[in-house]
C-alpha positions as CSV (number, residue, x, y, z in Angstrom):
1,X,26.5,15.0,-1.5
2,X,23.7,12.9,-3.1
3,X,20.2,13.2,-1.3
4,X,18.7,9.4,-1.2
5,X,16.3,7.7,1.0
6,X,15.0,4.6,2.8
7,X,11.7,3.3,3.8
8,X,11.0,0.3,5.7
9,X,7.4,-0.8,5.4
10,X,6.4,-2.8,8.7
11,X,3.6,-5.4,8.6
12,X,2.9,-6.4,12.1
13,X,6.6,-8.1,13.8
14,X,8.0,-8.0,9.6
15,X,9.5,-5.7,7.6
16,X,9.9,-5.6,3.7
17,X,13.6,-5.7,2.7
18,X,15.2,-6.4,-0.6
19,X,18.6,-8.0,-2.2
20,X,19.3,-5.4,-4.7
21,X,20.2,-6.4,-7.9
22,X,22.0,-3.7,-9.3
23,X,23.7,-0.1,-8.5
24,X,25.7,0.6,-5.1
25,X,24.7,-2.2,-2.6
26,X,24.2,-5.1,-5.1
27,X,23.8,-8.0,-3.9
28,X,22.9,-6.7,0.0
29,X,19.9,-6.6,1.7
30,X,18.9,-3.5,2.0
31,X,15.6,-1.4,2.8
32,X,14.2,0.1,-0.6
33,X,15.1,3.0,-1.9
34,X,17.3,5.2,-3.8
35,X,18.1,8.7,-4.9
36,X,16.1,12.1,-4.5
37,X,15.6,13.6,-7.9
38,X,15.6,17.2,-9.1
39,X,12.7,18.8,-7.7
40,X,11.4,15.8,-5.7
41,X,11.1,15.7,-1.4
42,X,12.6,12.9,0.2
43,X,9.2,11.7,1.1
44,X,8.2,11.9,-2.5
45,X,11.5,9.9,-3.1
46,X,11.2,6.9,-0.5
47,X,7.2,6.3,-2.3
48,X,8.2,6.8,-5.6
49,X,11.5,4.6,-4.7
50,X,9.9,2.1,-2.8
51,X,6.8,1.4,-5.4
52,X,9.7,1.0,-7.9
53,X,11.5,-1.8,-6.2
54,X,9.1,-3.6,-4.7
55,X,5.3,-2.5,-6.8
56,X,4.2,-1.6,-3.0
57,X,2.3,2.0,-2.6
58,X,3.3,3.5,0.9
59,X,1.2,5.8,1.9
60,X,2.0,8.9,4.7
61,X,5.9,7.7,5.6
62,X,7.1,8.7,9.1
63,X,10.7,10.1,8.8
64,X,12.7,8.5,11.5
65,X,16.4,9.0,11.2
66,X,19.1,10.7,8.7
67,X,22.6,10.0,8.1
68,X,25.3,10.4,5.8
69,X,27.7,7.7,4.3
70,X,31.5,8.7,4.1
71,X,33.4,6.8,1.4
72,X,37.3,7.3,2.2
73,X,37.6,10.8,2.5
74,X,34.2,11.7,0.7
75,X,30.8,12.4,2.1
76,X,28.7,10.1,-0.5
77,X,25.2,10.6,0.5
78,X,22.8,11.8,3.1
79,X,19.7,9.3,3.8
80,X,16.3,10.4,4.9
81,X,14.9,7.3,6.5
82,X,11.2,6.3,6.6
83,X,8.8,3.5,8.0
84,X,5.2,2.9,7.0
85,X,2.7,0.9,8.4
86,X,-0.2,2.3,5.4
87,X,0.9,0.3,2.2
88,X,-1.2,-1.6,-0.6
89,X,0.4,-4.1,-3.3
90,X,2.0,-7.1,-3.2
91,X,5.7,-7.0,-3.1
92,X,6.9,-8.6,-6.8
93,X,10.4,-8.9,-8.0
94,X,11.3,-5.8,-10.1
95,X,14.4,-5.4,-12.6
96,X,16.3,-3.1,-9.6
97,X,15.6,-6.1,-6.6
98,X,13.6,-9.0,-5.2
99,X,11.8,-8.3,-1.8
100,X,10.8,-10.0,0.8
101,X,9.3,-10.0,4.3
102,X,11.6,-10.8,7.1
103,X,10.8,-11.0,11.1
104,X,12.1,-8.5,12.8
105,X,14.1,-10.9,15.5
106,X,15.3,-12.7,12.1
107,X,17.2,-10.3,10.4
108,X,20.4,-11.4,8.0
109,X,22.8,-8.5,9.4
110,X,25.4,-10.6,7.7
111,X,23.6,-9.8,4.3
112,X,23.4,-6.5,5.3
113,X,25.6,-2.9,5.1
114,X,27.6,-3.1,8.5
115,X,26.4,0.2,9.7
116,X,22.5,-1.2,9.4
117,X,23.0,-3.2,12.6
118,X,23.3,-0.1,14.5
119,X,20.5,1.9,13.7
120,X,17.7,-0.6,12.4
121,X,16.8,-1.5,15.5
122,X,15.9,2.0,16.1
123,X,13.8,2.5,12.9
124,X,11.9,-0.5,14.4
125,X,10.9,0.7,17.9
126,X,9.9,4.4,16.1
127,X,12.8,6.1,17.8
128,X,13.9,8.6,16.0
129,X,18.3,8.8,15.1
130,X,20.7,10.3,13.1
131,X,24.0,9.2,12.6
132,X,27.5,9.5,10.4
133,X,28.8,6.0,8.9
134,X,32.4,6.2,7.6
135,X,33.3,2.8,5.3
136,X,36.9,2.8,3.5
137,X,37.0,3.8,-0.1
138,X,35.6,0.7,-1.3
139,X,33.0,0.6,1.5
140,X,34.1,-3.0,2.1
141,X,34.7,-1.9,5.8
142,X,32.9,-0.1,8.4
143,X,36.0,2.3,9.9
144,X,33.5,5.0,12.7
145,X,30.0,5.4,13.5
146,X,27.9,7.9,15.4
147,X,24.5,7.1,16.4
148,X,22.4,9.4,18.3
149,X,18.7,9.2,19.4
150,X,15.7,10.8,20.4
151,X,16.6,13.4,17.8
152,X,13.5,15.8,17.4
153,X,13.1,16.6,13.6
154,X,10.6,19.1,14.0
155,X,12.6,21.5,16.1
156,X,15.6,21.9,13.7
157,X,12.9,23.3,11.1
158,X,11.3,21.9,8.3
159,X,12.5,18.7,6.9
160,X,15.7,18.3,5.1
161,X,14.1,18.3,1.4
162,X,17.1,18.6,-0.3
């Protein structure tokens, strides 16, 4: 299962999203981020990641949830989730997406991976989650979800720096 991440940086009532323009999820709007590389922590990942899509430097990322994506029968990913209220830069387009800042009470769910609707809201308020998102093979269609909160990272052991 592919490590990835996502990190959400928060400006006051916005948050940065982007419409990707290439790769799984083109076309959505979608938090930046991407895959953990060899020898990388997820934290490591969702700056690197998020600099790359949108020129923003996040600094100190709070990990708020995990979850894995289940294509068909096949665990796809598992997703470290960050927000950051520390950042420098302007958002710019990039070759990978074009950001922009959205109010939180304002977001385009419709634009957006089903499963986001669930546990963005969470991300926002700081609470932290975990949760299992099983699409069809295609991952046209949301087909189960499991969302759970006030998760405690810290007392399952170090972070999951896979």
């Amino acid at each position: 299962m592919q490590p990835a991440t996502l990190c959400y940086p928060l400006r006051g009532e916005e948050v940065l999203l982007i419409e990707k323009k290439r790769g799984l999820g083109a076309g959505k709007v979608v938090g930046p981020g991407g895959k953990v590389e060899p020898g990388e922590t997820p934290t490591a990942a969702a700056v690197r990641e998020t600099r790359e899509e949108t020129g923003l430097r996040v600094s100190d990322p709070e990990k708020v949830g995990e979850f894995t994506f289940v294509f068909g029968d096949e665990p796809r990913m598992f997703v470290h989730v960050f927000r950051a209220t520390e950042f420098s830069g302007t958002p710019r387009e990039t070759p990978e997406a074009v950001p922009g800042w959205f109010h939180v009470d304002e977001l385009p769910y419709d634009e957006m991976w089903e499963d986001d609707r669930y546990w963005l809201p969470h991300l926002l308020a700081g609470e932290p989650f975990e949760g299992r998102f099983a699409f069809d093979a295609d991952g046209e269609e949301l087909l189960d979800r499991t969302v759970e909160t006030g998760v405690s990272f810290s007392d399952r052991g170090p972070v999951q720096d896979i």
